[in-house]
N, CA, C and O of each residue as an XYZ file, in Angstrom:
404
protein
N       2.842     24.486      9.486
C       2.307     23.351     10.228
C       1.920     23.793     11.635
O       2.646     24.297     12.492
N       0.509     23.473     11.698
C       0.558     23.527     13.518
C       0.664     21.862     14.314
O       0.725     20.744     13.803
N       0.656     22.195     15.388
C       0.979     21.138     15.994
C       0.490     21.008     17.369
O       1.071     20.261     18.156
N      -0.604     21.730     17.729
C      -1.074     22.107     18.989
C      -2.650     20.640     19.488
O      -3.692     20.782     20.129
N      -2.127     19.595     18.894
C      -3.687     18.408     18.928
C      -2.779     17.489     19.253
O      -1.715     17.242     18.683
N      -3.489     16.744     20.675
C      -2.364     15.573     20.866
C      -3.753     14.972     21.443
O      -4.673     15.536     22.035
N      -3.545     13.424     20.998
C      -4.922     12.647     21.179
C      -4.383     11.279     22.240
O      -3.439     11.344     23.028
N      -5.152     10.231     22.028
C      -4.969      8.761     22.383
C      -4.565      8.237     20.868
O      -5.171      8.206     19.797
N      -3.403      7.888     21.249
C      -2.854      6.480     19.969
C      -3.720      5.327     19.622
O      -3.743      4.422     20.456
N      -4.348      5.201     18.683
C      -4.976      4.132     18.170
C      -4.222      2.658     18.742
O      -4.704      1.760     19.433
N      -3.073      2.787     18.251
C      -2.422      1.625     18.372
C      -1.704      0.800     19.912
O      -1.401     -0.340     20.264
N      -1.679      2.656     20.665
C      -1.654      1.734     21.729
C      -2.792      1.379     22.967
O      -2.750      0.722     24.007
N      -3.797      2.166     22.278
C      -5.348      1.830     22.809
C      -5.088      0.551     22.859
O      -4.929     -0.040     23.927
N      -5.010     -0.074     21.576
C      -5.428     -1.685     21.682
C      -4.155     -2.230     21.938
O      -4.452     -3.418     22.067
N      -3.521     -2.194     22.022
C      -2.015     -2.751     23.136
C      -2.622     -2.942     24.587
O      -2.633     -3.971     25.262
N      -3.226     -1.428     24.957
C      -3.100     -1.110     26.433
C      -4.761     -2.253     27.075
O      -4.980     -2.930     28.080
N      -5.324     -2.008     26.188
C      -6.644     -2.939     26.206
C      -6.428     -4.506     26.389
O      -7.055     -5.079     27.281
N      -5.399     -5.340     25.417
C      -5.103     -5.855     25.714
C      -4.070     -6.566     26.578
O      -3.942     -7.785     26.693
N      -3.335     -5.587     27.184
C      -2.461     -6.002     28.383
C      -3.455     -6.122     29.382
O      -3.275     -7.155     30.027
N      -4.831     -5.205     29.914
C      -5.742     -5.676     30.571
C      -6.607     -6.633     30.461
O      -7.154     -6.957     31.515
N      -6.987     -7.337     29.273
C      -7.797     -8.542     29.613
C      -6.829     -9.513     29.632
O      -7.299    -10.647     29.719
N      -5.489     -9.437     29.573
C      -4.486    -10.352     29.814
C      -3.929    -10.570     31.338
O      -3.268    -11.480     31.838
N      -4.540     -9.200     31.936
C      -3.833     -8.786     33.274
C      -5.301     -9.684     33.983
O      -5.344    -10.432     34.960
N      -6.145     -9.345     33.258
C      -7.851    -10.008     34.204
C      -7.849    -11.049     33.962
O      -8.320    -11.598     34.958
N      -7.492    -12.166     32.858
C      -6.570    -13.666     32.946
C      -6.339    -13.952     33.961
O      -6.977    -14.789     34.599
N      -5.138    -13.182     34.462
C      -4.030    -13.969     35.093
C      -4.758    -13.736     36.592
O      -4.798    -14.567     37.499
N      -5.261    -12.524     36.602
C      -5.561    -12.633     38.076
C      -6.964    -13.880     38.126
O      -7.005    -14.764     38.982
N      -7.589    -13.776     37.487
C      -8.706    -14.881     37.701
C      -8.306    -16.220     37.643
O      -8.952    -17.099     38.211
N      -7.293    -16.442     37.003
C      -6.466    -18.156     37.170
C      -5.347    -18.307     38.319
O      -4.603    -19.279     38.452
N      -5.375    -17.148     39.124
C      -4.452    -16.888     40.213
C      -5.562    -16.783     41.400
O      -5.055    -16.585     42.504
N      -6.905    -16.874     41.379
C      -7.680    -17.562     42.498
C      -7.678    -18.488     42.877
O      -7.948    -19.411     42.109
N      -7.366    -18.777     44.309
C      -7.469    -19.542     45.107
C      -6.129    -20.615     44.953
O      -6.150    -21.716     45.502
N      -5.094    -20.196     44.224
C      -3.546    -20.699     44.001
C      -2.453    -19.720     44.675
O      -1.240    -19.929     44.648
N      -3.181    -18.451     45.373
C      -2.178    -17.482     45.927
C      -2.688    -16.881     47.241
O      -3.854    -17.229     47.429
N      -2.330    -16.297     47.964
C      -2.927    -15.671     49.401
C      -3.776    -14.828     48.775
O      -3.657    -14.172     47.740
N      -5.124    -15.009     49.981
C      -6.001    -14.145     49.828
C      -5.803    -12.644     49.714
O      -6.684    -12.016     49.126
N      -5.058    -12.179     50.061
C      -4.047    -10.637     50.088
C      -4.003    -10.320     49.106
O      -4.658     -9.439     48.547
N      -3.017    -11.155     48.619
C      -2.330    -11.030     47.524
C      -3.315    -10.735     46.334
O      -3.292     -9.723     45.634
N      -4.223    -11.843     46.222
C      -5.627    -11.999     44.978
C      -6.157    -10.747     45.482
O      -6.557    -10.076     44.530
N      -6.312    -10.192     46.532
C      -7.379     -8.648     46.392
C      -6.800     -7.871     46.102
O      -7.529     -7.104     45.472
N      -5.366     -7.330     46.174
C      -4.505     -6.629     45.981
C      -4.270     -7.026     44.168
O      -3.907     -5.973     43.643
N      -4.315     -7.610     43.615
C      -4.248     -8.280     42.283
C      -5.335     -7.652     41.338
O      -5.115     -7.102     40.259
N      -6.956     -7.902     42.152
C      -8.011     -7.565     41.837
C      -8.046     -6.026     42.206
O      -8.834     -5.466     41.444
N      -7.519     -5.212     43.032
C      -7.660     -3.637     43.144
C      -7.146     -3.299     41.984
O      -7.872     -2.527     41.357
N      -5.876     -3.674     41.314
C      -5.181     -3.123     40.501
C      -5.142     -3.362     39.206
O      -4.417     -2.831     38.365
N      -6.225     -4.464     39.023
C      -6.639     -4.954     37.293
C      -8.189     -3.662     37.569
O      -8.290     -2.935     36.581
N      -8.820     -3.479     38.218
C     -10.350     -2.486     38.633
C      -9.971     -0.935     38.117
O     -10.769     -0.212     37.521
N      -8.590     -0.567     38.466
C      -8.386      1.165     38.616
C      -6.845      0.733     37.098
O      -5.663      1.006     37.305
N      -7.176      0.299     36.230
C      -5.896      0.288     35.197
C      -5.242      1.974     35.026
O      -6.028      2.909     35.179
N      -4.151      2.180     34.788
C      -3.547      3.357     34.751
C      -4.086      3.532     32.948
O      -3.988      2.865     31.918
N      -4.685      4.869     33.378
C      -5.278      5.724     32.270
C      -3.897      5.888     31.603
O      -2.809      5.968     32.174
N      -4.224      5.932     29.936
C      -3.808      6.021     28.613
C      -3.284      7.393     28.684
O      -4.121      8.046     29.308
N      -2.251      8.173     28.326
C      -1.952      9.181     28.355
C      -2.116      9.123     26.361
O      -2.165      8.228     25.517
N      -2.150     10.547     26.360
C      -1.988     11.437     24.836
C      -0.769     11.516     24.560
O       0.079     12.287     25.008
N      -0.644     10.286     23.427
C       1.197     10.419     22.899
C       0.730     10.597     21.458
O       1.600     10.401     20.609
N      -0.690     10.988     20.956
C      -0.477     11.148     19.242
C      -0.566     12.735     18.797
O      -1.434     13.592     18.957
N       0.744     12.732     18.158
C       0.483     14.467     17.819
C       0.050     14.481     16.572
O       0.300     13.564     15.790
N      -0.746     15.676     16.218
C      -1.025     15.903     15.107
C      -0.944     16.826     15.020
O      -1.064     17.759     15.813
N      -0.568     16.703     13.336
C       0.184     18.396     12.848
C      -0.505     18.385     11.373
O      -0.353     17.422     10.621
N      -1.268     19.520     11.017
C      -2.108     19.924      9.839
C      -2.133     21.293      9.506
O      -1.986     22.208     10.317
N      -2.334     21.421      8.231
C      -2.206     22.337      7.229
C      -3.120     22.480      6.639
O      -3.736     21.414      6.652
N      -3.715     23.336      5.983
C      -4.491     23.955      4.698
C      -4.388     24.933      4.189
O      -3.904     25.803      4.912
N      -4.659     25.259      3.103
C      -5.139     26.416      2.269
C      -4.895     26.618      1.178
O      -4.549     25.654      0.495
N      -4.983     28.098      0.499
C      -5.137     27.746     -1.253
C      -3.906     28.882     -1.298
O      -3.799     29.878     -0.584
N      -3.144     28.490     -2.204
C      -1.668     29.695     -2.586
C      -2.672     30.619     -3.806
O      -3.774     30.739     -4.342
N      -1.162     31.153     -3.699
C      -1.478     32.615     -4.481
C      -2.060     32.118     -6.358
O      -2.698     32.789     -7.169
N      -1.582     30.929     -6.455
C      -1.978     30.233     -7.968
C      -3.550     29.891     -7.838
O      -4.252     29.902     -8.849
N      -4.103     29.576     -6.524
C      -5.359     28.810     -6.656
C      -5.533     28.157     -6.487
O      -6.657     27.667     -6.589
N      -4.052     27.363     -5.894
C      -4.172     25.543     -5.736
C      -4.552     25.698     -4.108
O      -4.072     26.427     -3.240
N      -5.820     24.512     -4.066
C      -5.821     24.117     -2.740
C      -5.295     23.120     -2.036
O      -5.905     22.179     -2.544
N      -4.631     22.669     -1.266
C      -4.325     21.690     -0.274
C      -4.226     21.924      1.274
O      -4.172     22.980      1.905
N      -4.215     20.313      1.794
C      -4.229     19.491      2.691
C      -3.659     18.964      3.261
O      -3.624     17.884      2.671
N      -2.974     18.862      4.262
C      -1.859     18.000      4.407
C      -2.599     18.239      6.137
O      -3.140     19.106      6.823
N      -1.995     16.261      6.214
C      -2.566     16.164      7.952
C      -1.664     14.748      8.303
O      -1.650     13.858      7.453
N      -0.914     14.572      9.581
C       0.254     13.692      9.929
C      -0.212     13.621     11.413
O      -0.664     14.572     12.051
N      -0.057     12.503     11.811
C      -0.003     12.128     13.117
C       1.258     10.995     13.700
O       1.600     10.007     13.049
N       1.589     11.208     14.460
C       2.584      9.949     14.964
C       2.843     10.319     16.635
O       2.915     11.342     17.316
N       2.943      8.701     16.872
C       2.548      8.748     18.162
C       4.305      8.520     19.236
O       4.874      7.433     19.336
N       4.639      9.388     19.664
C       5.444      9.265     20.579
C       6.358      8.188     20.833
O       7.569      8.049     20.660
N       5.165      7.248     21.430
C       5.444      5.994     22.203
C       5.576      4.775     21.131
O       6.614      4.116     21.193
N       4.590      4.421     20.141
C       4.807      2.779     19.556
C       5.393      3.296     17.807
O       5.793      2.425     17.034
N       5.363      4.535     17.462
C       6.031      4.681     16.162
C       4.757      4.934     15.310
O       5.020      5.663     14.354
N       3.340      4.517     15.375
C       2.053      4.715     14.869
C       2.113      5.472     14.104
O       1.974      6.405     14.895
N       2.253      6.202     12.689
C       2.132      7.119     11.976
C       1.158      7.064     10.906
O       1.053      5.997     10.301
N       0.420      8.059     10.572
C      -0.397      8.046      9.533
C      -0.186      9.438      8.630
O       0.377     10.386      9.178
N      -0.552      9.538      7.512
C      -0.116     10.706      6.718
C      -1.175     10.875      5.542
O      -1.067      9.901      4.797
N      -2.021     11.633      5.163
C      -3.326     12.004      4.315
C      -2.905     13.734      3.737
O      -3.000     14.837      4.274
N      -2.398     13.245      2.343
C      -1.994     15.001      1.558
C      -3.253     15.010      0.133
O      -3.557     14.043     -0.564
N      -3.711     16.225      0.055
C      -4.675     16.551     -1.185
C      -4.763     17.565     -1.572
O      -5.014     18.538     -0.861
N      -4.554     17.606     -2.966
C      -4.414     19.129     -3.875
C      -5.332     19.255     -4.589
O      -5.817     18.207     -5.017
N      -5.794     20.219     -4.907
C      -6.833     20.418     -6.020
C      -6.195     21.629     -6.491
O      -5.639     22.516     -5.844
N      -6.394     21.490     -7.868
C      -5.905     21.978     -9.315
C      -6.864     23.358     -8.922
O      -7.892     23.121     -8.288
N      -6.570     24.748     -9.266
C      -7.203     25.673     -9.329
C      -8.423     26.262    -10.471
O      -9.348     27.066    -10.361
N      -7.781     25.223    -11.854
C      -8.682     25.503    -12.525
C     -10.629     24.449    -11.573
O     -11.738     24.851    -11.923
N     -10.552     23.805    -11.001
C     -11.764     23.018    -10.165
C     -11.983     24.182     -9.362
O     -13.145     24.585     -9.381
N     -11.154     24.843     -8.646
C     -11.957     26.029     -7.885
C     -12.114     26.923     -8.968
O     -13.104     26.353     -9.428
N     -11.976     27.647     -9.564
C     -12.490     28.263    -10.439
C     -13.788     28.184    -10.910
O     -14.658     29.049    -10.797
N     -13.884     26.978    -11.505
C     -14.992     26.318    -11.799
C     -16.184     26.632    -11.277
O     -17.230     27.076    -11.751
N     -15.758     26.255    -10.006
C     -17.093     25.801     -9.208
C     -17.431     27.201     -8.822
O     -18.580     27.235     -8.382
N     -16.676     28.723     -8.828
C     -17.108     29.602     -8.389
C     -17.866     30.363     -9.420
O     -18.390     31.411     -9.041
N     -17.996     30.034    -10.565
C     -18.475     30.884    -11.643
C     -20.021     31.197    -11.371
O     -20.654     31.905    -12.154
């Protein structure tokens, strides 16, 4: 297995997406109900959202053994929300064979 690919989490893309149009809500229904300070200071910090860090690792495999069989194997899971995905595929050696004749 290697393990050297670390991406953006699908899952907490859209978490983190939506804590910001939830965060741009509140500050826009918090005009003109709070000090002017306060609302620009509100509005600086919904403008510059703290960038998504890389919590999905992925770890993948291939190749064909000494029989002929080929496979696949590819896993990701993400650090932070538990996100996991998992995609394995073999092919029978007599199909490579085949196809090399």
């Amino acid at each position: 297995m290697s393990a050297d690919n670390w991406r953006i989490c699908p899952k907490c893309k859209i978490k983190h997406e939506e804590n910001i149009a939830a965060n741009q809500r509140r500050v826009s229904e918090s005009y003109g109900k709070i000090p002017s300070d306060k609302y620009m200071d509100a509005v600086r910090e919904i403008q510059n959202p703290k960038p998504l860090e890389q919590t999905l690792r992925e770890d993948y495999e291939q190749g064909i053994d000494e029989d002929g069989e080929y496979s696949c194997l590819y896993r990701a899971g993400c650090t932070v929300c538990n996100f996991s995905f998992t995609f394995s595929t073999k092919i029978e050696p007599e199909t490579v064979f085949k196809q090399n004749k």
